[in-house]
BALO-425039 format. One record per residue (C-alpha): residue number from 1; residue in one letter; chain; x, y, z. Coordinates in steps of 0.1 Angstrom, whole numbers, plus 2048, in hexadecimal, padded with zeros to 3 digits. Example, Ala and Ser with C-alpha at 12.3 -4.5 7.8 and 13.67 -1.06 7.14 Angstrom:
! BALO-425039
SITE   nr  rest  kette   xx   yy   zz
SITE    1     A      A  87B  7D3  84E
SITE    2     S      A  889  7F5  847
This chain:
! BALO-425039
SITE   nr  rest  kette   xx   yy   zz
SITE    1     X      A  76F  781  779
SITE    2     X      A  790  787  781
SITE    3     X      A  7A2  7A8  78A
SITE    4     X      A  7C4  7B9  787
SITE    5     X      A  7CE  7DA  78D
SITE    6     X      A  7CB  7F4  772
SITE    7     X      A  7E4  80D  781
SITE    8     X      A  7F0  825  766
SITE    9     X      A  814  81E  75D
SITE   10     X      A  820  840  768
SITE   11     X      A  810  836  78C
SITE   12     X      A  817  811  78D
SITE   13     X      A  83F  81D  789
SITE   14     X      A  83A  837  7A4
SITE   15     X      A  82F  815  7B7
SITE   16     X      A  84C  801  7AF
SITE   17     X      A  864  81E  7BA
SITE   18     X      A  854  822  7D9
SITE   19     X      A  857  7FF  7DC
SITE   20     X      A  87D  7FF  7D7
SITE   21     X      A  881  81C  7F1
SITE   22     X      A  871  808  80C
SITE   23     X      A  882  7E8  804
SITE   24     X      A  8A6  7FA  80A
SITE   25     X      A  894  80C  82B
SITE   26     X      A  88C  7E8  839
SITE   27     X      A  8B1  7DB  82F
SITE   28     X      A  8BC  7FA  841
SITE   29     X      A  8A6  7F6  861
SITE   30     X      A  8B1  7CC  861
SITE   31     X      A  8D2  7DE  863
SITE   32     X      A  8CE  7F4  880
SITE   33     X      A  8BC  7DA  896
SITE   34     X      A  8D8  7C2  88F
SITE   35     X      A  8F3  7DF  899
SITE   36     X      A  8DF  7E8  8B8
SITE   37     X      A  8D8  806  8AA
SITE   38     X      A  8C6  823  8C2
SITE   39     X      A  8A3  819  8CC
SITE   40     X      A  893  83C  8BD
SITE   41     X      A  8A6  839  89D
SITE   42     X      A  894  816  891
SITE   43     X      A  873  81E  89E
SITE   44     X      A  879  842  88A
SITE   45     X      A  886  82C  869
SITE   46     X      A  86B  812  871
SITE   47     X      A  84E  82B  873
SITE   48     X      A  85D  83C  84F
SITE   49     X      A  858  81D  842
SITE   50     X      A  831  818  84B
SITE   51     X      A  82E  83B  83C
SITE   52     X      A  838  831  81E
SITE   53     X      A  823  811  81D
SITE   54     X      A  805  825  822
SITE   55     X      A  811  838  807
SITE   56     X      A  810  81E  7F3
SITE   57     X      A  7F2  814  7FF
SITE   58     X      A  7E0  82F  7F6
SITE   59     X      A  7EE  832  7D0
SITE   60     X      A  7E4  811  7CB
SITE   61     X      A  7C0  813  7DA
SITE   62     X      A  7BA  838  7C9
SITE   63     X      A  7C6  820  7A6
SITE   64     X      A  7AB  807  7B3
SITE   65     X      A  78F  81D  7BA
SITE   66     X      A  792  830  797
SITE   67     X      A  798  813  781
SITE   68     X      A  78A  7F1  793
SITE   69     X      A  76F  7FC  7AA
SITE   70     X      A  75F  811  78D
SITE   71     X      A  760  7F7  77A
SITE   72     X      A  750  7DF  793
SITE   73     X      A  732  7F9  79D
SITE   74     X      A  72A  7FB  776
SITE   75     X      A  72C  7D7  771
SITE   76     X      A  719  7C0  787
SITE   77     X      A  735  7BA  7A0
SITE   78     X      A  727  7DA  7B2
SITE   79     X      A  729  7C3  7D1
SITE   80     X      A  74C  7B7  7CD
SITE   81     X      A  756  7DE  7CD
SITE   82     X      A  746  7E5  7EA
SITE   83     X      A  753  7C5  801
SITE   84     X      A  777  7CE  7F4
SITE   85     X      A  772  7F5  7FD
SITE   86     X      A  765  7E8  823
SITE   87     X      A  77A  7D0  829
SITE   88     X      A  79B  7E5  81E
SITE   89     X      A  789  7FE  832
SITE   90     X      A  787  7EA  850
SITE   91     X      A  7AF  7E1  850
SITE   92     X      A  7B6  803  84F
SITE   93     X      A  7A1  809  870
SITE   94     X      A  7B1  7EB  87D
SITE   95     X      A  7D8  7FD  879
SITE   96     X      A  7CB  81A  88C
């Protein structure tokens, strides 16, 4: 059975703005590494960036766990939910 995400419109656009932001912050940081911009400055921009990625991370996960994973544990992909939840859990240790 296939999946998709079920993200509510209202958070899906949240998403998709987020999105935007951080694809004019990485135009912005390929700028100041090709200007030789200060060394603190990019890591700074660079490390704003990850923030919001986890951001997104986690709006899209939350969206996943209350919409996909419910449906999988009252299904009989109970499984499925539980690999997905470990292994996204185990990434997340990984970026530590």
């Amino acid at each position: 059975m296939g999946y998709h995400t079920d993200m509510k419109i209202e958070q899906k656009s949240k998403v998709a703005r987020q999105l935007k932001i951080i694809e004019g912050q990485i135009r912005g940081l390929q700028k100041m590494v090709a200007e030789d911009q200060y060394c603190i400055d990019v890591i700074t921009q660079a490390s704003a960036i990850r923030h919001s990625l986890s951001s997104v991370e986690g709006k899209v996960l939350e969206s996943h766990l209350h919409s996909c994973v419910v449906k999988q544990m009252h299904g009989t992909d109970k499984n499925k939910a539980i690999n997905e939840i470990l292994s996204v859990y185990k990434l997340a240790k990984k970026s530590k």
